[in-house]
TORKOL-4160 file (C-alpha; in steps of 0.2 Angstrom, whole numbers, padded with zeros to 4 digits, m for minus):
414
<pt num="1" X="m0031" Y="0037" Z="0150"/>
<pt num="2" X="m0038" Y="0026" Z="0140"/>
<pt num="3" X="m0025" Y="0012" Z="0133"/>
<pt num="4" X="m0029" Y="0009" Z="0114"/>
<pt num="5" X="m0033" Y="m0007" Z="0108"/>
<pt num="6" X="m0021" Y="m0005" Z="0091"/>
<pt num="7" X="m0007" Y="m0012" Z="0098"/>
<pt num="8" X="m0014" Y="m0029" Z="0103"/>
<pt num="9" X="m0019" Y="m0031" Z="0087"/>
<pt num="10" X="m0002" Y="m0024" Z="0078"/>
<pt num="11" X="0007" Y="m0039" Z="0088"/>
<pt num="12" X="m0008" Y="m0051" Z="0084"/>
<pt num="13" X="m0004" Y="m0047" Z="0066"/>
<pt num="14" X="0014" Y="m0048" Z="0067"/>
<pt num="15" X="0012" Y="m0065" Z="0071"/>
<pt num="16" X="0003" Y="m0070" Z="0058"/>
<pt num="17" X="0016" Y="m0062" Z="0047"/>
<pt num="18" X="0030" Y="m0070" Z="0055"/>
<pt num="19" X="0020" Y="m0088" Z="0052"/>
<pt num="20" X="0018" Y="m0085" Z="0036"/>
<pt num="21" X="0033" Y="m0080" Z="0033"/>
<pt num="22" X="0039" Y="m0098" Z="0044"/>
<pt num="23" X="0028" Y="m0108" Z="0034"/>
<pt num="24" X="0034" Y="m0100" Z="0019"/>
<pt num="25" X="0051" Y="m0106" Z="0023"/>
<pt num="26" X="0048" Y="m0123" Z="0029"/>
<pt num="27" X="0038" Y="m0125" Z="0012"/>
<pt num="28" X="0053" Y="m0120" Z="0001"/>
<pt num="29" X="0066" Y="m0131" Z="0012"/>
<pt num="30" X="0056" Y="m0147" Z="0006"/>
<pt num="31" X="0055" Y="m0141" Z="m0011"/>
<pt num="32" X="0072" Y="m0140" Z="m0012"/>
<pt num="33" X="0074" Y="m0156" Z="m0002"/>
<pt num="34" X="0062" Y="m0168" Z="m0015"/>
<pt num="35" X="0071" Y="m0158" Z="m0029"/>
<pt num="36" X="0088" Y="m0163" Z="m0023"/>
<pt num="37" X="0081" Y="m0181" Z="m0018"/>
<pt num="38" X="0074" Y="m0183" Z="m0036"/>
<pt num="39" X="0091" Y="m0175" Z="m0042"/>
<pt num="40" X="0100" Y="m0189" Z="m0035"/>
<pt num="41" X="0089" Y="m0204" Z="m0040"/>
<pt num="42" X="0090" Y="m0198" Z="m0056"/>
<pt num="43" X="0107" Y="m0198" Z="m0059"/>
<pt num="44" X="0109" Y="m0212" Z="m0048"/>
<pt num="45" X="0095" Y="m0221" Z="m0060"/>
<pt num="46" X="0107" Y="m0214" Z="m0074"/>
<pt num="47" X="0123" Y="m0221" Z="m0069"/>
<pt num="48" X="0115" Y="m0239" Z="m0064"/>
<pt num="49" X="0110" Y="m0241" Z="m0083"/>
<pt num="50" X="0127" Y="m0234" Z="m0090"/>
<pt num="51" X="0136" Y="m0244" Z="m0080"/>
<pt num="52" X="0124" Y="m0257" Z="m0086"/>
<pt num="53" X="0133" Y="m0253" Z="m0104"/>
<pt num="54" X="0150" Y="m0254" Z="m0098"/>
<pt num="55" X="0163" Y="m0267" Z="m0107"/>
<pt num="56" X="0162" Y="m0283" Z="m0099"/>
<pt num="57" X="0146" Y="m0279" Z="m0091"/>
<pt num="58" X="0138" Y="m0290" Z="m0107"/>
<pt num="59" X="0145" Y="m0299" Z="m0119"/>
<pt num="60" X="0131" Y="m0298" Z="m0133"/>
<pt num="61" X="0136" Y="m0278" Z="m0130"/>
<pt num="62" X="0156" Y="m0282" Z="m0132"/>
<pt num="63" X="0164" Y="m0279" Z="m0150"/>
<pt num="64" X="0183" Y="m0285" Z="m0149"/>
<pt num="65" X="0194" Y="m0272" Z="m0154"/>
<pt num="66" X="0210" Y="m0275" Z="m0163"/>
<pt num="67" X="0220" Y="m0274" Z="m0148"/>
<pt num="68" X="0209" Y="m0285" Z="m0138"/>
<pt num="69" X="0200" Y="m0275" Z="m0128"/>
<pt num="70" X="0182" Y="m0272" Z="m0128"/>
<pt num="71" X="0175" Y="m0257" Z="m0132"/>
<pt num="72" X="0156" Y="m0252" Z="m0129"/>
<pt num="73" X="0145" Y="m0251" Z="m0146"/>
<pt num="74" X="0128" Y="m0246" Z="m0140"/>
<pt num="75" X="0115" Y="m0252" Z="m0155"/>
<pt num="76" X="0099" Y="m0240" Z="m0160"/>
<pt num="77" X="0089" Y="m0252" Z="m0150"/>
<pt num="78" X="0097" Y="m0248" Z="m0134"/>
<pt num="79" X="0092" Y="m0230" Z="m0134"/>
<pt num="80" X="0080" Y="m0227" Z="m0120"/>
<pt num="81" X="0069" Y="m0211" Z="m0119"/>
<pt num="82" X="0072" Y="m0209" Z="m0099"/>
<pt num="83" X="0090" Y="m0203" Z="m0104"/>
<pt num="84" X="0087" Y="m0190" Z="m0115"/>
<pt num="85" X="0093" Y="m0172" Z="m0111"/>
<pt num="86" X="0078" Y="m0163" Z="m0102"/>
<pt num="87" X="0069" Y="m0150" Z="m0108"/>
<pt num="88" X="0068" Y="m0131" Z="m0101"/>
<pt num="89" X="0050" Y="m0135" Z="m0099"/>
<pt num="90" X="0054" Y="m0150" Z="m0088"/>
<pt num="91" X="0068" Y="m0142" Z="m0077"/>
<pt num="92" X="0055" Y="m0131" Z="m0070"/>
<pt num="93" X="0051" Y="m0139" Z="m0054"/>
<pt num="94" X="0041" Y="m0129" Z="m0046"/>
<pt num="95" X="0022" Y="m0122" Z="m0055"/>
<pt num="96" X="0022" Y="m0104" Z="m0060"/>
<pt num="97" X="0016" Y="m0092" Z="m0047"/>
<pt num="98" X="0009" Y="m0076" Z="m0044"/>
<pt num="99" X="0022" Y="m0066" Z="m0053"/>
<pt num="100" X="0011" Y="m0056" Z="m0066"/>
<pt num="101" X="0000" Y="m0050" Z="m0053"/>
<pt num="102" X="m0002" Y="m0033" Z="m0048"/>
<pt num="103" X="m0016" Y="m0025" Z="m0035"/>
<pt num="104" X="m0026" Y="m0008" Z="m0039"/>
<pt num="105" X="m0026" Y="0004" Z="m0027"/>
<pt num="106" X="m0037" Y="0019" Z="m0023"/>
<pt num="107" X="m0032" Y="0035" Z="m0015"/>
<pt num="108" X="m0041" Y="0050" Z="m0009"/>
<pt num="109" X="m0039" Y="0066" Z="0001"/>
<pt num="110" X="m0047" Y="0073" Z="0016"/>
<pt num="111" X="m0062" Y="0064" Z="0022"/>
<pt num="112" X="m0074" Y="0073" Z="0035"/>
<pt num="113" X="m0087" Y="0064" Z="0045"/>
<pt num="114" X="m0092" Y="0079" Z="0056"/>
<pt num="115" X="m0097" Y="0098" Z="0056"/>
<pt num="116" X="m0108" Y="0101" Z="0040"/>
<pt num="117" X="m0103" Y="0085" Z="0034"/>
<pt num="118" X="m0112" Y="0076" Z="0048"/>
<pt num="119" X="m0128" Y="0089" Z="0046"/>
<pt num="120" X="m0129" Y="0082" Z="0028"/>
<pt num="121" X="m0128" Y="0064" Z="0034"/>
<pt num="122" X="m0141" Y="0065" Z="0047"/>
<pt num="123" X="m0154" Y="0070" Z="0034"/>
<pt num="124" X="m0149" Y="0058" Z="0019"/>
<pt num="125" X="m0139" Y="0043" Z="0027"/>
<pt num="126" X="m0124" Y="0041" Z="0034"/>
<pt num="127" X="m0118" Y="0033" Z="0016"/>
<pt num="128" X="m0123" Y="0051" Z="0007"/>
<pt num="129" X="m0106" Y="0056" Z="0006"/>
<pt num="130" X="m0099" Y="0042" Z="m0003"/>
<pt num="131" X="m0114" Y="0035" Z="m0014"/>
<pt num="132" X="m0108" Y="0043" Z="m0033"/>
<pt num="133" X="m0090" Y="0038" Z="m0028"/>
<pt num="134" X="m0092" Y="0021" Z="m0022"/>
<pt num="135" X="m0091" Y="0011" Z="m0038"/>
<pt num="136" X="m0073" Y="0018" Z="m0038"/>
<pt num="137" X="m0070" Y="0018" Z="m0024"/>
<pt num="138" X="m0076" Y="m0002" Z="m0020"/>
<pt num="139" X="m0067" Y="m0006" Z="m0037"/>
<pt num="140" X="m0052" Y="m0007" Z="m0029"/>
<pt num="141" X="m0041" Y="m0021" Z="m0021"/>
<pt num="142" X="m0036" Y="m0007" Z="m0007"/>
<pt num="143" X="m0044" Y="0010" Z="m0003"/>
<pt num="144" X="m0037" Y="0024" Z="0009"/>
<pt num="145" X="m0036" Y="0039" Z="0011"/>
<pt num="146" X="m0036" Y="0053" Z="0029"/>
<pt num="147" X="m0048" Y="0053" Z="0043"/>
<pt num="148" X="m0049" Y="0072" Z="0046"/>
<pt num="149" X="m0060" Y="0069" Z="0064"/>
<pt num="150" X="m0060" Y="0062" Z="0079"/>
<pt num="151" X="m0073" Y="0049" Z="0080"/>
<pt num="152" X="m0078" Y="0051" Z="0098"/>
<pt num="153" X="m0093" Y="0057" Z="0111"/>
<pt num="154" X="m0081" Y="0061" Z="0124"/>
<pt num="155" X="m0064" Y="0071" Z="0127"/>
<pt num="156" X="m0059" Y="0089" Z="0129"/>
<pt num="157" X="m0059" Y="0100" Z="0115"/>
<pt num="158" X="m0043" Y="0107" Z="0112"/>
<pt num="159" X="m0039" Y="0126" Z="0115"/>
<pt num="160" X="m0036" Y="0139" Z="0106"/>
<pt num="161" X="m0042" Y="0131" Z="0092"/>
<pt num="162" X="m0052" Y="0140" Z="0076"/>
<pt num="163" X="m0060" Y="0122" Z="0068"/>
<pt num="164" X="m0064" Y="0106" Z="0080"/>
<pt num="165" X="m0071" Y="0091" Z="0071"/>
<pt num="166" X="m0079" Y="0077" Z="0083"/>
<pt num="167" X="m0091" Y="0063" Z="0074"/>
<pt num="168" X="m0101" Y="0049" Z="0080"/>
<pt num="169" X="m0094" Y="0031" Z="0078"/>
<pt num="170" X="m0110" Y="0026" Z="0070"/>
<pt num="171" X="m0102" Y="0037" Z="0054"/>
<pt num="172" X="m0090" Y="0025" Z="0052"/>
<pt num="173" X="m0097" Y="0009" Z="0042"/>
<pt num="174" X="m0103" Y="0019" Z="0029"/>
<pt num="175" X="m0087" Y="0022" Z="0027"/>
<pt num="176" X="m0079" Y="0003" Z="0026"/>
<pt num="177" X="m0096" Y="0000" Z="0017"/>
<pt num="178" X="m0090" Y="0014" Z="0002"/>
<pt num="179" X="m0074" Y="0003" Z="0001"/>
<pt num="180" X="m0060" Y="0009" Z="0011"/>
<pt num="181" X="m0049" Y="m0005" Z="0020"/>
<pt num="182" X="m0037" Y="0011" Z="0028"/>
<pt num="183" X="m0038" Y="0028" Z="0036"/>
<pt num="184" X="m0024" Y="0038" Z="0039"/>
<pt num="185" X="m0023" Y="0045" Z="0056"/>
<pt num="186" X="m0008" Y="0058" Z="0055"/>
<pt num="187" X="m0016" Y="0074" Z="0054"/>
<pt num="188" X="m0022" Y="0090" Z="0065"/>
<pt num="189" X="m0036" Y="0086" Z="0070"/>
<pt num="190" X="m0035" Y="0066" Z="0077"/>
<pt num="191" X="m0031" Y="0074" Z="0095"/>
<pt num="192" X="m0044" Y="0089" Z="0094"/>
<pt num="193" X="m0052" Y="0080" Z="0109"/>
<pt num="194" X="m0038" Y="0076" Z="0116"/>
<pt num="195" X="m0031" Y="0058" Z="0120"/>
<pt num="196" X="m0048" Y="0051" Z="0125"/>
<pt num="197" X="m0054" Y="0057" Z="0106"/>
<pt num="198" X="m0041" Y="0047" Z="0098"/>
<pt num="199" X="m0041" Y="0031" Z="0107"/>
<pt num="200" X="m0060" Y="0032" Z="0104"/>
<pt num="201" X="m0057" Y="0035" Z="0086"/>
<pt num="202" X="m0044" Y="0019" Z="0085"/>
<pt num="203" X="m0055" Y="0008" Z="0095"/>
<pt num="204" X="m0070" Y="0013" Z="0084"/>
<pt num="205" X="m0058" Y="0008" Z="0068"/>
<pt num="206" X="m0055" Y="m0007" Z="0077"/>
<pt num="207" X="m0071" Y="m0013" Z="0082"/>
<pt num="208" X="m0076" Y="m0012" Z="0060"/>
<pt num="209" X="m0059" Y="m0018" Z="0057"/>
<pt num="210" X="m0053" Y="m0005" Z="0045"/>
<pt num="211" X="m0035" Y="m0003" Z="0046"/>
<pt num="212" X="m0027" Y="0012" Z="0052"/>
<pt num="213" X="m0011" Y="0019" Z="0058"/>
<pt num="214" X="m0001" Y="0037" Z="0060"/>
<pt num="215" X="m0006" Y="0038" Z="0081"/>
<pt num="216" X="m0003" Y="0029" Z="0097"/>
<pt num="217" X="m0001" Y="0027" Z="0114"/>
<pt num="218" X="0017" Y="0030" Z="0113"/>
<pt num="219" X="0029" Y="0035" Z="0097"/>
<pt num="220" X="0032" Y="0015" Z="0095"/>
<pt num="221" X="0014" Y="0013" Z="0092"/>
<pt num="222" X="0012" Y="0028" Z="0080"/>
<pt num="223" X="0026" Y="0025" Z="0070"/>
<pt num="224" X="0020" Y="0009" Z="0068"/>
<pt num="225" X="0014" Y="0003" Z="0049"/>
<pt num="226" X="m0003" Y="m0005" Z="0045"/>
<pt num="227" X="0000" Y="m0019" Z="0033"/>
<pt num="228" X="m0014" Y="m0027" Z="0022"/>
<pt num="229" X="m0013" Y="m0042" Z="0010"/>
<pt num="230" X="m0021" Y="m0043" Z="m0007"/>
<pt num="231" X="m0018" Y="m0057" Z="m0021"/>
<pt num="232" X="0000" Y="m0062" Z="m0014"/>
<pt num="233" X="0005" Y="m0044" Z="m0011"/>
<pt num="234" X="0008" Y="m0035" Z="0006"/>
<pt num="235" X="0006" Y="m0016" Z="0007"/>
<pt num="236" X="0013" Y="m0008" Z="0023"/>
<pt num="237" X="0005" Y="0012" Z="0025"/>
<pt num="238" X="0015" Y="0023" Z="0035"/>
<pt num="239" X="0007" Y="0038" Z="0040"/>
<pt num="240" X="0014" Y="0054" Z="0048"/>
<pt num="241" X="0009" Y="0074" Z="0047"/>
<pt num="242" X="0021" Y="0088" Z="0046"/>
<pt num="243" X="0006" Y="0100" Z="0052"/>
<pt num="244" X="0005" Y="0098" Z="0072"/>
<pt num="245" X="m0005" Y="0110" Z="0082"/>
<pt num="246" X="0007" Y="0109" Z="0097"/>
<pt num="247" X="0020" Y="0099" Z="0104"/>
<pt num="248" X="0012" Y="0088" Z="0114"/>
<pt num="249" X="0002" Y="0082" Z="0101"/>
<pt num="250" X="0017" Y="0073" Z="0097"/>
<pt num="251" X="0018" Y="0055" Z="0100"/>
<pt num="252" X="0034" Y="0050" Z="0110"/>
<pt num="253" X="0040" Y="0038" Z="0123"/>
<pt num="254" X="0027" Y="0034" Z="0136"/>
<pt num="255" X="0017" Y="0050" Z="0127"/>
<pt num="256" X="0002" Y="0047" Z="0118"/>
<pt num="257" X="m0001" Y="0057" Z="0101"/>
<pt num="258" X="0001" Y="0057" Z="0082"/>
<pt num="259" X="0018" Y="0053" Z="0070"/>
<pt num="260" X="0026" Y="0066" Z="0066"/>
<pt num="261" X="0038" Y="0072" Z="0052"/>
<pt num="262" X="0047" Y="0089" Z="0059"/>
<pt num="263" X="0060" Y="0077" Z="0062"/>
<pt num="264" X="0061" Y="0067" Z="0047"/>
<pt num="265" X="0071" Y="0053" Z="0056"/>
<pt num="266" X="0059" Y="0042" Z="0064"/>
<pt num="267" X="0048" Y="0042" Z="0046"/>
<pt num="268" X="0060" Y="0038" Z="0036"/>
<pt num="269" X="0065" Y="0023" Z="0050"/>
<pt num="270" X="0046" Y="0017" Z="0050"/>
<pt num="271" X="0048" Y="0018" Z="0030"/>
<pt num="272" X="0065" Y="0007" Z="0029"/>
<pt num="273" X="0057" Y="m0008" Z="0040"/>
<pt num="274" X="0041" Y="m0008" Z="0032"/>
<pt num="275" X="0052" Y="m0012" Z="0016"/>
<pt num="276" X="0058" Y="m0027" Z="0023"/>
<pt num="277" X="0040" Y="m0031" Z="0028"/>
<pt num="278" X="0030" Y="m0028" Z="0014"/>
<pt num="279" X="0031" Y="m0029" Z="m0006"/>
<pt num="280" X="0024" Y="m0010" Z="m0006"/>
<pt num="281" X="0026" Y="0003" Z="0003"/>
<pt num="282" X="0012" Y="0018" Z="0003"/>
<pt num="283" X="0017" Y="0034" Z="0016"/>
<pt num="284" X="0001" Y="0047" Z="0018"/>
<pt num="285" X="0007" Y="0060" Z="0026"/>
<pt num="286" X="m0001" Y="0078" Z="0031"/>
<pt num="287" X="0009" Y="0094" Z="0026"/>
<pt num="288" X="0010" Y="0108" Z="0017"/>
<pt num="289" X="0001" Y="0127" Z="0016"/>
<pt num="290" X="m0017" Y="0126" Z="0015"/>
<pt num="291" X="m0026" Y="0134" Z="m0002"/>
<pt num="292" X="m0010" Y="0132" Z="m0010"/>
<pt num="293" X="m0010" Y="0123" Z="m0026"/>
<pt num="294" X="0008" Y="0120" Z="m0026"/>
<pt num="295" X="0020" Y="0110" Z="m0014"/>
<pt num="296" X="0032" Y="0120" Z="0000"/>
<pt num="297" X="0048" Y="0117" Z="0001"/>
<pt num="298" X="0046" Y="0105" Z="0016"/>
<pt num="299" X="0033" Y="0093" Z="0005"/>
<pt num="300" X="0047" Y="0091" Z="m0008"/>
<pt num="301" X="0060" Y="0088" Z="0003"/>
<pt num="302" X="0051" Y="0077" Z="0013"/>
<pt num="303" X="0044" Y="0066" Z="m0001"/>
<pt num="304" X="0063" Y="0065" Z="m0008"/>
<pt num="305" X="0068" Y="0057" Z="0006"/>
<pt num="306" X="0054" Y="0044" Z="0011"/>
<pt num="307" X="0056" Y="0039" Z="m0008"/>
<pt num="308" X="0075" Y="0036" Z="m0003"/>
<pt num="309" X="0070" Y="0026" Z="0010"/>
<pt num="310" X="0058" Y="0014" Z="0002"/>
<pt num="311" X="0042" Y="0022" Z="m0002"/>
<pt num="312" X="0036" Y="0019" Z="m0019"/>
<pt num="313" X="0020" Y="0031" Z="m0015"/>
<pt num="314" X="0017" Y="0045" Z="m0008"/>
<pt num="315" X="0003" Y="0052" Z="m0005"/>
<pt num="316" X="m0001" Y="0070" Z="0003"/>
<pt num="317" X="m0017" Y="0077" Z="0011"/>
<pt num="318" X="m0021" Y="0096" Z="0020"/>
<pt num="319" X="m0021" Y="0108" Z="0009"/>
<pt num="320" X="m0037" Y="0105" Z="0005"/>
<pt num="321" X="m0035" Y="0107" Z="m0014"/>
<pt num="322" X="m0027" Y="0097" Z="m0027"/>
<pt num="323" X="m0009" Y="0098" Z="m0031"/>
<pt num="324" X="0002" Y="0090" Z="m0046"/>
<pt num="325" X="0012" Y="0076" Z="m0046"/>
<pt num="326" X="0031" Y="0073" Z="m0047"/>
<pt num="327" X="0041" Y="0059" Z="m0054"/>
<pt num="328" X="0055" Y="0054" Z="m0044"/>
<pt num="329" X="0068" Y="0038" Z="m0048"/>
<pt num="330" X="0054" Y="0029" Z="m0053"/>
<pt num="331" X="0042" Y="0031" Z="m0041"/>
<pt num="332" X="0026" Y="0044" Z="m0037"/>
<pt num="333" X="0025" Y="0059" Z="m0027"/>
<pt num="334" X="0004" Y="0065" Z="m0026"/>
<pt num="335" X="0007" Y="0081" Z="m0016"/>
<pt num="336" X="m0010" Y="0083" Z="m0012"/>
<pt num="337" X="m0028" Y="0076" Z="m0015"/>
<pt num="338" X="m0039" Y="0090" Z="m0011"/>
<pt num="339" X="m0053" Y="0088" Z="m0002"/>
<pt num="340" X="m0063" Y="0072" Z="m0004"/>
<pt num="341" X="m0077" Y="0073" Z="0007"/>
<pt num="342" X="m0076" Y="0089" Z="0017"/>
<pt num="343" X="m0086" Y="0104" Z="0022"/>
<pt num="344" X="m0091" Y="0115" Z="0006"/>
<pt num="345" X="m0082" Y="0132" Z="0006"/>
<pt num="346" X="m0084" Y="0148" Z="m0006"/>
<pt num="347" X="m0069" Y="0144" Z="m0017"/>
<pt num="348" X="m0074" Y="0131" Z="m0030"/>
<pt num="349" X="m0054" Y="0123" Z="m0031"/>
<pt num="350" X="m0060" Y="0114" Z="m0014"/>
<pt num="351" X="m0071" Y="0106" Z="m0021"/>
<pt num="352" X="m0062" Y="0099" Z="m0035"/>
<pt num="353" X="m0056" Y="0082" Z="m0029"/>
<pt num="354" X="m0053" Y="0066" Z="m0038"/>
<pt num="355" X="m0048" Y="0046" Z="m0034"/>
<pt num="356" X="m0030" Y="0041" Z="m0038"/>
<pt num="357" X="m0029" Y="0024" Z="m0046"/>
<pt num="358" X="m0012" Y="0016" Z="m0041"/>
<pt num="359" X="m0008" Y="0000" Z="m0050"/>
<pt num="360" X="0007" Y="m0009" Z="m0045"/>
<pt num="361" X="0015" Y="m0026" Z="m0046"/>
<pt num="362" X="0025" Y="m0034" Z="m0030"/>
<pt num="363" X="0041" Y="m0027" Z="m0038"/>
<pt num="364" X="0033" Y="m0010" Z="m0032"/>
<pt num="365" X="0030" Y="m0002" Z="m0049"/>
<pt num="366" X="0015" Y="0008" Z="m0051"/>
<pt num="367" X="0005" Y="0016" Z="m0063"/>
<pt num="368" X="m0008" Y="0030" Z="m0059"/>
<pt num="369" X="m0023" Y="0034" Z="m0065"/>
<pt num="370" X="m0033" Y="0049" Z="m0059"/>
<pt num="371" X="m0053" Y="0052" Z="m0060"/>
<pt num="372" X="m0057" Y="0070" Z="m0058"/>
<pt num="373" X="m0073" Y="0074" Z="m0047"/>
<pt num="374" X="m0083" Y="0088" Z="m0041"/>
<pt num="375" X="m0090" Y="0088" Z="m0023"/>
<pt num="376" X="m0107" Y="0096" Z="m0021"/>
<pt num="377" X="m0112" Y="0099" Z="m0004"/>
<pt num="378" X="m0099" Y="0088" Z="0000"/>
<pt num="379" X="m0103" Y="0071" Z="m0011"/>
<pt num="380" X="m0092" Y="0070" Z="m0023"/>
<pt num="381" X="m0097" Y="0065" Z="m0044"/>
<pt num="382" X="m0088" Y="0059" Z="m0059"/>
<pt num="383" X="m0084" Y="0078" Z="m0067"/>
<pt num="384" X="m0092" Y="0083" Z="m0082"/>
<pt num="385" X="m0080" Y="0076" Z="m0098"/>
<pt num="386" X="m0078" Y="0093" Z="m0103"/>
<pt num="387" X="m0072" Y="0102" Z="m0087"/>
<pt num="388" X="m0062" Y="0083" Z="m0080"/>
<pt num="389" X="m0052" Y="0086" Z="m0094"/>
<pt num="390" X="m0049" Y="0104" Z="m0091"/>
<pt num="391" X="m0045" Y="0099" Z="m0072"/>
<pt num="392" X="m0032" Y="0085" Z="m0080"/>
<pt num="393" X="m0024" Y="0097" Z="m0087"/>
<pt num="394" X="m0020" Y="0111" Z="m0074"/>
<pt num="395" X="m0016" Y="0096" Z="m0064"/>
<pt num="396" X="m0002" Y="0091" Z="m0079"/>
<pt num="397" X="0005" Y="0111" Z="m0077"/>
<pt num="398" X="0007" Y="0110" Z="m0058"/>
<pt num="399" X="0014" Y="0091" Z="m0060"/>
<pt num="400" X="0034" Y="0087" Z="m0060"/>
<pt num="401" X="0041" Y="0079" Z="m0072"/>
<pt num="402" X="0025" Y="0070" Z="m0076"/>
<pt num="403" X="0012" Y="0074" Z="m0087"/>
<pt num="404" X="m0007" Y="0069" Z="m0084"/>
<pt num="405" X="m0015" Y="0065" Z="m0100"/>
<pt num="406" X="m0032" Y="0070" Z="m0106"/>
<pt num="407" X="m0038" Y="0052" Z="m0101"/>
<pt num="408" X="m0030" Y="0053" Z="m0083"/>
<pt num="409" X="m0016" Y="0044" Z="m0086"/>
<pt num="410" X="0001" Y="0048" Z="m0077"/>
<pt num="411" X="0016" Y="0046" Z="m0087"/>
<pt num="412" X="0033" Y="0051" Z="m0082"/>
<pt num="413" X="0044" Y="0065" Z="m0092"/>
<pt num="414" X="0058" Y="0058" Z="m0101"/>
């Protein structure tokens, strides 16, 4: 069994975050230091020039009063600039920071580098798939979306199994070349070649450094976010499926496999201390009924509670055709993306797809935006004006308590 190499490198970036995070510190305790030092020179400065003013500190400052006492009588030309009130401007100690900034996001479906897929990409390119998406697609500051394959040469197909999907590594930098910086790895058919399939697949992810998570050599590892950095703001992506062909898929103690969400306890504990870790939190997760263009009772519930816990996206993959959108306490639930690149089937609603444009700000507000496509054997195109905006709006009917407006904007029912 081979150990995966994911978890060196979670550590290794763990670290970083924790010296950041140090440095982060140390920086804003000497701010505060040379702001309370400057605090107490200048009233120090302050008191040494009042006192200065005092009665019987000068004579030519004095005026008799008629009891005999002095009494101060500051003159127009002792008035000194230094000891005017400060400004709101000049209190400000420290420069303004990033606090207006906000990252874009892209998000995307089901992506399949083998079967017909892989057919396709051995004639025209391994970049064939993604070629009319990637302006889109490399537009954005982050781009993820799910790895539906095992990316191996090895490994034992799993049994009693209608649909196996293996792919070559060499499929993979297109793939980082089209823009994405994540793939979800959560899904039903990571382990289709067993262990050895998936740690290949995570080592392959790896070796292009393109972020993953959702699998692992143990439930430790699976559950484990993947964080990436972008203008100030750290995004943590939490990935689990609810669609596991069998139990020991699962990924528990001193078990390899893939996070899993039958339970929702240990997803909603991955989603709670990626909060504390990251300004945004994003969950893909794989569930729901296939061909189905509306969410189960299982995907509702689910994506209720890991918005509870801290998700401020939500963004759902497998059944391979688009689903609406749902407004919940400020935040976004995408039930399902469809199909992104995937095999080309009989029913058209499989090939309707489509990159969800996330833009949030460090608080973790977002606002979407979604750009309806059309996959033709399997590359997906900007959709025809006419028939996007007819997609936009079956998309708005199936939505919950959110509208999608003709443009693709998503605004929240009020």
């Amino acid at each position: 069994m081979t150990y995966s190499r994911s978890r060196t490198q979670s550590k290794q970036k763990s670290q970083k975050r924790y010296k950041k995070k140090l440095l982060f510190m140390i920086n804003g305790i000497l701010l505060t230091a040379i702001v309370i030092a400057g605090a107490l020179i200048w009233t120090a400065n302050n008191n040494q020039e009042a006192g200065e003013n005092k009665p019987g500190m000068s004579e030519a400052h004095s005026t008799p009063s008629p009891s005999g006492n002095s009494s101060a009588a500051p003159s127009p030309e002792s008035t000194d600039d230094s000891l005017a009130t400060p400004t709101s401007e000049e209190k400000a100690s420290t420069p303004p920071g990033h606090e207006g900034d906000k990252i874009s996001l892209a998000l995307v479906g089901d992506i399949l580098p083998a079967a017909r897929v892989l057919e396709l990409m051995n004639q025209n390119g391994y970049d064939y798939p993604y070629r009319k998406a990637k302006e889109i697609l490399s537009a954005a500051d982050i781009t993820a979306g799910n790895l539906e394959s095992s990316i191996t040469t090895r490994g034992t197909a799993a049994e009693n199994k209608q649909y196996l999907f293996r792919a070559p590594p060499e499929t993979l930098p297109a793939i980082k070349e089209a823009g994405f910086d994540y793939l979800s790895l959560a899904n039903n058919h990571s382990m289709d070649y067993g262990w050895e399939g998936l740690s290949d697949t995570m080592d392959s992810l790896d070796d292009i450094e393109l972020q993953h998570s959702g699998s692992g050599n143990d439930d430790v590892e699976a559950f484990t976010p993947a964080y990436i950095e972008r203008k100030g703001i750290t995004v943590a992506f939490v990935s689990v499926t609810r669609v596991v062909p069998e139990p020991s898929w699962k990924a528990d103690r001193n078990h390899a496999g893939v996070a899993e969400a039958y339970s929702p306890n240990r997803a909603v504990g991955a989603i709670k201390e990626a909060k504390k870790n990251a300004d945004l939190v994003v969950v893909m997760v794989h569930w729901g009924e296939e061909r189905s263009e509306k969410p189960i009772a299982h995907q509702t519930d689910l994506g209720h509670r890991f918005v509870d816990a801290g998700a401020d996206l939500v963004v759902g993959s497998h059944p391979h055709v688009l689903q609406g959108i749902e407004a919940y306490k400020g935040k976004w639930i995408a039930y399902s993306l469809g199909n992104f690149v995937f095999s080309t089937t009989t029913s058209s609603k499989t090939s309707e797809t489509g990159v969800l444009n996330a833009e949030c700000d460090k608080a973790g507000a977002c606002s979407l935006t979604f750009h309806p496509m059309f996959a033709t054997n399997s590359q997906p195109a900007p959709m025809d004006p006419v028939k996007g905006k007819e997609l936009l709006k079956r998309l708005s009917t199936l939505s919950i308590g959110a509208a999608v407006e003709e443009d693709g904007s998503i605004v929240a029912d009020h």
